[in-house]
C-alpha atoms as an extended CHARMM CRD file, in Angstrom:
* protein
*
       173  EXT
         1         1  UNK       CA             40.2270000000      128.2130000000     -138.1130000000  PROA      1               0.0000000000
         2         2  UNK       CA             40.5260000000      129.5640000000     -141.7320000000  PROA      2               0.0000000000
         3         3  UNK       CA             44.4620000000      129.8720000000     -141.6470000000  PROA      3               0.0000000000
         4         4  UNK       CA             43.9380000000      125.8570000000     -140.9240000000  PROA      4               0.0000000000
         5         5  UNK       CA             41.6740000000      124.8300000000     -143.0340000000  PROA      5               0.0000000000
         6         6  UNK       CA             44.1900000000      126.9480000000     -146.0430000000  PROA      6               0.0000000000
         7         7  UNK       CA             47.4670000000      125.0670000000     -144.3950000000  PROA      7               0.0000000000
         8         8  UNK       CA             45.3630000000      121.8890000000     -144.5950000000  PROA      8               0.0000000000
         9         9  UNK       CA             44.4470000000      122.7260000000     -147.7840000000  PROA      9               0.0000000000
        10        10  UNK       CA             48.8720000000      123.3020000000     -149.0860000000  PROA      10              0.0000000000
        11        11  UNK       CA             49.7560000000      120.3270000000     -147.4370000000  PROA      11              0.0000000000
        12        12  UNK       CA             47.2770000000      118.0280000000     -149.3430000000  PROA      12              0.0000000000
        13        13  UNK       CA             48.3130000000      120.2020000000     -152.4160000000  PROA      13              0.0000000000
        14        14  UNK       CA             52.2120000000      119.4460000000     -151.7430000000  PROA      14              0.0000000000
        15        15  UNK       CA             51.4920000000      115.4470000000     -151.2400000000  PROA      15              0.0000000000
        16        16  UNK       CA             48.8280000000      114.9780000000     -154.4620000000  PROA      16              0.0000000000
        17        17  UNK       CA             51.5840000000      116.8690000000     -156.1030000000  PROA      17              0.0000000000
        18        18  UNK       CA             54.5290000000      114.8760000000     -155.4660000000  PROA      18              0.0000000000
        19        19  UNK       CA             53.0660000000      111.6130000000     -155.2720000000  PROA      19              0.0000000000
        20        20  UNK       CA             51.4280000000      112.4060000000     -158.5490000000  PROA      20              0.0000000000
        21        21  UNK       CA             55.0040000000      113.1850000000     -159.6340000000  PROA      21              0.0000000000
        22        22  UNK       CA             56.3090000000      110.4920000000     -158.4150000000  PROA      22              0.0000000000
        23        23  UNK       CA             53.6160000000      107.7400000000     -159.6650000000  PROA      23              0.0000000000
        24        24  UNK       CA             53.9900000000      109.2780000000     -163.1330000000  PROA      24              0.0000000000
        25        25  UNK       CA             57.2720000000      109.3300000000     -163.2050000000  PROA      25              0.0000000000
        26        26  UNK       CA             58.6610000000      106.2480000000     -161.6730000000  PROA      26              0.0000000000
        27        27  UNK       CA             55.8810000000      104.1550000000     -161.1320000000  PROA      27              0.0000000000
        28        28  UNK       CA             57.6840000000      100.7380000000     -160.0090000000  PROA      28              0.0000000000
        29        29  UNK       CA             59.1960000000      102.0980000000     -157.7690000000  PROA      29              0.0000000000
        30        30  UNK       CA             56.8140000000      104.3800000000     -156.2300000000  PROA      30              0.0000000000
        31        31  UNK       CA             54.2300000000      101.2160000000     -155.8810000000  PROA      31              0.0000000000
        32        32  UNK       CA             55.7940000000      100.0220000000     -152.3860000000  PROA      32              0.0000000000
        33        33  UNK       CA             56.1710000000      103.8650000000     -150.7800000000  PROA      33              0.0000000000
        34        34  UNK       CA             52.4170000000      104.5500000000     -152.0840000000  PROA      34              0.0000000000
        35        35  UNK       CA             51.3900000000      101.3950000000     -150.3230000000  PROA      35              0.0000000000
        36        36  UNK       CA             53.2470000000      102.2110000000     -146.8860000000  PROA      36              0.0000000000
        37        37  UNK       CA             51.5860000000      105.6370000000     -147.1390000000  PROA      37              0.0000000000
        38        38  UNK       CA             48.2010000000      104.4320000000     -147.4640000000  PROA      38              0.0000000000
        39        39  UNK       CA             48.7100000000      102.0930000000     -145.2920000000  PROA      39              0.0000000000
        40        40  UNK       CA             49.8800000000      104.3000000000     -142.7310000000  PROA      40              0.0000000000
        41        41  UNK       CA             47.5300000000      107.2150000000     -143.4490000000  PROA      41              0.0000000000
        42        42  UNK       CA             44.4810000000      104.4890000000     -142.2500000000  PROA      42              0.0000000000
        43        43  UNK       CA             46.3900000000      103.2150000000     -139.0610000000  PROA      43              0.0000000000
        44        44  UNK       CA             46.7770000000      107.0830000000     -138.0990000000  PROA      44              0.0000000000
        45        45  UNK       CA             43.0170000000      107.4410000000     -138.7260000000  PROA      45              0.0000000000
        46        46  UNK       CA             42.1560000000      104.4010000000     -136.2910000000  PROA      46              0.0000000000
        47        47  UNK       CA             44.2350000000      105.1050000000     -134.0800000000  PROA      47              0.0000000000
        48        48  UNK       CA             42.9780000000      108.9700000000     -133.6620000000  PROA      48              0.0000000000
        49        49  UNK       CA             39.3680000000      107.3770000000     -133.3510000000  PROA      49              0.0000000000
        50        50  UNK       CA             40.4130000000      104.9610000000     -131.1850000000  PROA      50              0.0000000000
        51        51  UNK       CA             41.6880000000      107.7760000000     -128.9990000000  PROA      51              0.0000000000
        52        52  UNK       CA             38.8720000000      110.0780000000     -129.6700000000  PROA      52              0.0000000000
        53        53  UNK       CA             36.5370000000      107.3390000000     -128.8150000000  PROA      53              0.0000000000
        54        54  UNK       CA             37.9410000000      106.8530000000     -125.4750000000  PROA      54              0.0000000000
        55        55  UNK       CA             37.7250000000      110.2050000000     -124.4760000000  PROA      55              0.0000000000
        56        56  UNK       CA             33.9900000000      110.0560000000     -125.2970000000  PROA      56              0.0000000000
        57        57  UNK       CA             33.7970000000      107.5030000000     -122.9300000000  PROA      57              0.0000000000
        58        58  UNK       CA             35.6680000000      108.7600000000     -120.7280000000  PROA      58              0.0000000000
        59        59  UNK       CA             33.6630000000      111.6970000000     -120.2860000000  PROA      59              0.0000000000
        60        60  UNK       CA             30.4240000000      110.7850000000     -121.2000000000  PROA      60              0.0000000000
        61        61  UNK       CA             30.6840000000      107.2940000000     -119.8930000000  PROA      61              0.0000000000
        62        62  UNK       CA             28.7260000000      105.5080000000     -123.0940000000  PROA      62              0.0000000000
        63        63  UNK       CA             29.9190000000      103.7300000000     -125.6860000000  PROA      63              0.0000000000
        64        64  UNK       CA             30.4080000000      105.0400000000     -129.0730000000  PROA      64              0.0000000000
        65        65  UNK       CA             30.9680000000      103.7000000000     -132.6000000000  PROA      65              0.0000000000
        66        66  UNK       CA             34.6000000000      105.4790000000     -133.2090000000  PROA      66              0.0000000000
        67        67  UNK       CA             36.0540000000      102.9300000000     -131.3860000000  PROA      67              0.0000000000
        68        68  UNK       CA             34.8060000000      100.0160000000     -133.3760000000  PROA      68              0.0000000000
        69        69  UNK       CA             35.8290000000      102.3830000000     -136.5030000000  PROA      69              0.0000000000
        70        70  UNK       CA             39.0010000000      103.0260000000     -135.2790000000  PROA      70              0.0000000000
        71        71  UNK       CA             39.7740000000       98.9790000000     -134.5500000000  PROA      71              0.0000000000
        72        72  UNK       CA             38.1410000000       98.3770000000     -137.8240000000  PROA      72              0.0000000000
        73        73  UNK       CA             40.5360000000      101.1450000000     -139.6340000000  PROA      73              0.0000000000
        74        74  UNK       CA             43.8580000000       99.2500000000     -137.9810000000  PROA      74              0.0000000000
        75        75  UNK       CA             42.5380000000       95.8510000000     -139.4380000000  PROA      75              0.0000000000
        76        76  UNK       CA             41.8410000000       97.8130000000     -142.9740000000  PROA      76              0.0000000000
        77        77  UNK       CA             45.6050000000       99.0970000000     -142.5000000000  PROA      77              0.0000000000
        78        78  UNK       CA             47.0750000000       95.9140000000     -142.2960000000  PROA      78              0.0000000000
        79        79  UNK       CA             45.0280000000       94.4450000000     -144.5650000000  PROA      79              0.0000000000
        80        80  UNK       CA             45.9870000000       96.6530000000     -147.4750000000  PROA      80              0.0000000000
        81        81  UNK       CA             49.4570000000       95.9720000000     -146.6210000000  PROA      81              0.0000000000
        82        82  UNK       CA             49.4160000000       92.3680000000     -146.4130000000  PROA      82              0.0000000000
        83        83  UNK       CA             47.0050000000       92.2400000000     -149.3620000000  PROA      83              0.0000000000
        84        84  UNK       CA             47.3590000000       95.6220000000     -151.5630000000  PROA      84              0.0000000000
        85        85  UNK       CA             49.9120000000       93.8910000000     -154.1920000000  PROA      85              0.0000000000
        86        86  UNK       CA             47.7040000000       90.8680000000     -154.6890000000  PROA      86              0.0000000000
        87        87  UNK       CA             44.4900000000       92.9900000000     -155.2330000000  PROA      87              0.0000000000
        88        88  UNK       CA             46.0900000000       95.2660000000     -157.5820000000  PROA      88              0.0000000000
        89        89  UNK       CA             47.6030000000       92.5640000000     -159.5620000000  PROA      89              0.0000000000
        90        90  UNK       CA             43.6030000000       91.4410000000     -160.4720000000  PROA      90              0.0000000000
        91        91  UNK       CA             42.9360000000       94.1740000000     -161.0310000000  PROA      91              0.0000000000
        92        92  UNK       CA             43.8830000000       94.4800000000     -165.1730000000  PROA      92              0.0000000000
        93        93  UNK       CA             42.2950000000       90.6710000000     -165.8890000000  PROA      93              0.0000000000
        94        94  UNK       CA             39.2570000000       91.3240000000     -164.7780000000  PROA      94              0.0000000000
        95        95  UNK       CA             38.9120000000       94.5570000000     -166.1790000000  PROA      95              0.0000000000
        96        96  UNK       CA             40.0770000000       93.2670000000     -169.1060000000  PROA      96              0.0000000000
        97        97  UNK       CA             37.1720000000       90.7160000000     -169.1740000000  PROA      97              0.0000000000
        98        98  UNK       CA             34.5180000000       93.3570000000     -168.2880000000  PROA      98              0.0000000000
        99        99  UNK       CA             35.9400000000       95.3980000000     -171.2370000000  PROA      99              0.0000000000
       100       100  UNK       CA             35.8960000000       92.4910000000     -173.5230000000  PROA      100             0.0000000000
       101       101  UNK       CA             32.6050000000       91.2180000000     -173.0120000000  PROA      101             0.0000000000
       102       102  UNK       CA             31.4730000000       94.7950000000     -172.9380000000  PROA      102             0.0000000000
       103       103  UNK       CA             32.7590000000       95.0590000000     -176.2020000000  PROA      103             0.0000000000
       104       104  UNK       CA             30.8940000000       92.3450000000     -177.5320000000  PROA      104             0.0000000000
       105       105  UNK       CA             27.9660000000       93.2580000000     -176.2510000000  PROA      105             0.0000000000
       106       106  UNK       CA             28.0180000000       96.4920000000     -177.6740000000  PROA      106             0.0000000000
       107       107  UNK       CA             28.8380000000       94.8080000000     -181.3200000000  PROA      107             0.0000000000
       108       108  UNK       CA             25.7660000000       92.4220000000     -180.7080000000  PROA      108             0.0000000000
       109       109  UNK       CA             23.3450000000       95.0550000000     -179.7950000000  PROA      109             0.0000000000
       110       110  UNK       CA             24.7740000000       96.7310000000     -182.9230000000  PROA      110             0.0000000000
       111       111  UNK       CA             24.4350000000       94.2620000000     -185.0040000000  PROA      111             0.0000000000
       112       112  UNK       CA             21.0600000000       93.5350000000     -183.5430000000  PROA      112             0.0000000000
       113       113  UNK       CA             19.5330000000       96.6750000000     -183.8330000000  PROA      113             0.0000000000
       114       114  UNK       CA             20.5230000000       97.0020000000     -187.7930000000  PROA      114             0.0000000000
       115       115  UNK       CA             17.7560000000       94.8830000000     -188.1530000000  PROA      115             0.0000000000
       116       116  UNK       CA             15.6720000000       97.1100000000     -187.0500000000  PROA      116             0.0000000000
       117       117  UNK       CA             16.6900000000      100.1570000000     -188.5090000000  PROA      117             0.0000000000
       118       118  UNK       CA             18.1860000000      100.6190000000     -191.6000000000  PROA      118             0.0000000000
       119       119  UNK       CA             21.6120000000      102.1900000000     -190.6500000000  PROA      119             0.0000000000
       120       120  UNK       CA             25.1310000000      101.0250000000     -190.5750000000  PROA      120             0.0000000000
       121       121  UNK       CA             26.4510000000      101.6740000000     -187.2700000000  PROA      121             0.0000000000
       122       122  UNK       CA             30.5540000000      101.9370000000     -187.9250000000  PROA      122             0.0000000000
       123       123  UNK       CA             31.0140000000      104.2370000000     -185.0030000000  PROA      123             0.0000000000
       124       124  UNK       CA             29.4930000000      101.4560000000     -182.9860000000  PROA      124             0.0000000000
       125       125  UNK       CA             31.4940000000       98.7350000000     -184.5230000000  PROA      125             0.0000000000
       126       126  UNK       CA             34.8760000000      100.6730000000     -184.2030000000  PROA      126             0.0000000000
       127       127  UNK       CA             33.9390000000      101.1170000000     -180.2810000000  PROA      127             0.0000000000
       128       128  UNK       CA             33.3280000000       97.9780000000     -179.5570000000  PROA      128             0.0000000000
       129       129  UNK       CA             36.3830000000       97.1730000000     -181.5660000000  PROA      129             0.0000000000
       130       130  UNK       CA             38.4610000000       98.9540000000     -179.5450000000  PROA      130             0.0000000000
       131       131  UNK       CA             36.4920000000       97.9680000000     -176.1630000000  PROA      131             0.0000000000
       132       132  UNK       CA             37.9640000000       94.0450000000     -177.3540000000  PROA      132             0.0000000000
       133       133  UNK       CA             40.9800000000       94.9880000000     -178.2940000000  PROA      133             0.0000000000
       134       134  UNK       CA             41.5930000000       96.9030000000     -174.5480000000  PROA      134             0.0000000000
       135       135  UNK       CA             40.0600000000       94.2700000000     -173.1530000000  PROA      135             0.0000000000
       136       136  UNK       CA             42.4020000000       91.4930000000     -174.5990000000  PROA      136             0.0000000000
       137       137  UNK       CA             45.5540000000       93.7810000000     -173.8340000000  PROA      137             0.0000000000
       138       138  UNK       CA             44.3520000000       93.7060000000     -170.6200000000  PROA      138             0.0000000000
       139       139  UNK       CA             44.1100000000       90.0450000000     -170.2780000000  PROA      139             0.0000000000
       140       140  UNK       CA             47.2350000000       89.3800000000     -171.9350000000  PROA      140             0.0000000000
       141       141  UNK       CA             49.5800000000       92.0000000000     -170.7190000000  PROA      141             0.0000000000
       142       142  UNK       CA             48.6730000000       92.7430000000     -167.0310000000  PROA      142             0.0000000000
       143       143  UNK       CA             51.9840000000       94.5530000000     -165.5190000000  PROA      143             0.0000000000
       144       144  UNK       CA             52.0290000000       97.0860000000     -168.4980000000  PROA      144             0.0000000000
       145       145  UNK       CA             48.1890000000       98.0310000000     -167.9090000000  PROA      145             0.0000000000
       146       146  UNK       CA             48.7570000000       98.1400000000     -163.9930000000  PROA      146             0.0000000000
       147       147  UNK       CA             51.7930000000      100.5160000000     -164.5010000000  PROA      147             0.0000000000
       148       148  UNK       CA             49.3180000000      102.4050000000     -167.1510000000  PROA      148             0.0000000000
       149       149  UNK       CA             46.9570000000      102.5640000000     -164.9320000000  PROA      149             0.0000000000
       150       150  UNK       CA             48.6840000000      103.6300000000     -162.0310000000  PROA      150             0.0000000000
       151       151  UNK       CA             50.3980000000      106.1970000000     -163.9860000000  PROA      151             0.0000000000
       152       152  UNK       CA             46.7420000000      107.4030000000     -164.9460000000  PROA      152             0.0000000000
       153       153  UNK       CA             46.0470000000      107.4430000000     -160.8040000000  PROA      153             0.0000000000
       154       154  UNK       CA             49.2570000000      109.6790000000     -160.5290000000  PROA      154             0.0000000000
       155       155  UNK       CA             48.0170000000      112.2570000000     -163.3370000000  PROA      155             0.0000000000
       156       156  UNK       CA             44.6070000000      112.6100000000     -162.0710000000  PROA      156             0.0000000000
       157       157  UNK       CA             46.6920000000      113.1750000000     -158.3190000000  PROA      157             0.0000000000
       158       158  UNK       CA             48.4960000000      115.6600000000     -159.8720000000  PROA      158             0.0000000000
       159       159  UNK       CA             45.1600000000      117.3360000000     -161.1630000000  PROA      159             0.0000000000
       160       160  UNK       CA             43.4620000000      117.1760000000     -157.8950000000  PROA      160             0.0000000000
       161       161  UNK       CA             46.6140000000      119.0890000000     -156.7350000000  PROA      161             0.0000000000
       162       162  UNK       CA             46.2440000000      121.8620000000     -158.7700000000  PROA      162             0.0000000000
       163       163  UNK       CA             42.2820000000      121.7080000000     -157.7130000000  PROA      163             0.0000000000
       164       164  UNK       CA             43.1220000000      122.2450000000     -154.4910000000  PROA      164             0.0000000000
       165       165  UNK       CA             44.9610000000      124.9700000000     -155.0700000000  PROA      165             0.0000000000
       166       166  UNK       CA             41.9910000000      126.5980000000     -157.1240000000  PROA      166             0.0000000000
       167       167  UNK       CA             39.8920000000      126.1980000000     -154.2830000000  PROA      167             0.0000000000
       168       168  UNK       CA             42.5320000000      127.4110000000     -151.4530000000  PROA      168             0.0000000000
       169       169  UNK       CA             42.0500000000      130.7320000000     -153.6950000000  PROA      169             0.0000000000
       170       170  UNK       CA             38.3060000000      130.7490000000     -153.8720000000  PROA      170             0.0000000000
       171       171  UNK       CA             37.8470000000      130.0700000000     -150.1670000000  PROA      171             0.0000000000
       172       172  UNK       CA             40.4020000000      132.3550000000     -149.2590000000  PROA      172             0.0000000000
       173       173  UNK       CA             37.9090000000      135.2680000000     -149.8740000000  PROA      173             0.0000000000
């Protein structure tokens, strides 16, 4: 059981790793294989419940919820490869509005409370500054914050590599 869970453990290291690599460093053209593999990884997953549920009822003769999980997992499959591309291209323009008006909220409750208190709050200004000013780069340049992004999702892949390898070690003991 423990020489699985550690093999279970490498493999997971050896695909965050390279598909951290390989988001970082070619992220166009990694977007379509990334999609296919997550796309795959949740028809796998219904289609193991599906089979799992089955056998419960096989044996136990009641019905269980793994099948509807598993039928619901093939519909989730399909949907993020019919729809992944579409979602993911929203997704910079409206975080680039929730930055934005972030960022002017934060200047008006700034502004605000110098009324109350007799401070200058530049920290706050130059925050909310720069909140706007991701927030309109955002907006107005879309495919270079997706690839940004996505090359952010790759890095922190590649970190939760190494993390698993930190914990193979302390739960090899």
């Amino acid at each position: 059981m423990v020489k699985q869970f550690q093999l279970y453990r490498w493999l997971r290291f050896f695909f965050l790793l390279a598909a951290g690599i390989l988001i970082v460093i070619a992220p166009i053209k990694s977007f379509n294989i990334i999609i296919y593999i997550v796309s795959s990884y949740i028809a796998i997953y219904g289609i193991l419940s599906i089979i799992d549920g089955l056998s419960i009822r096989k044996s136990t003769g009641e019905n269980n919820i793994a099948i509807g999980l598993g039928i619901g997992a093939l519909f989730l499959a399909l949907g993020v490869l019919l729809f992944a591309k579409f979602f993911v291209s929203l997704v910079p323009p409206v975080l680039g509005i929730i930055l934005l008006v972030n960022g002017i909220n934060q200047f008006r409750d700034s502004h605000e409370m110098t009324k109350r208190v007799q401070i200058k709050p530049y920290l706050d200004y130059l925050y909310s500054a720069l909140l706007m000013l991701a927030g309109i780069v955002f907006i107005l340049n879309p495919s270079k914050t997706i690839i940004f992004i996505y090359q952010l999702f790759g890095l922190s892949l590649i970190a939760l590599a190494f993390f698993e390898i930190i914990n193979s070690r302390i739960y090899r003991h």
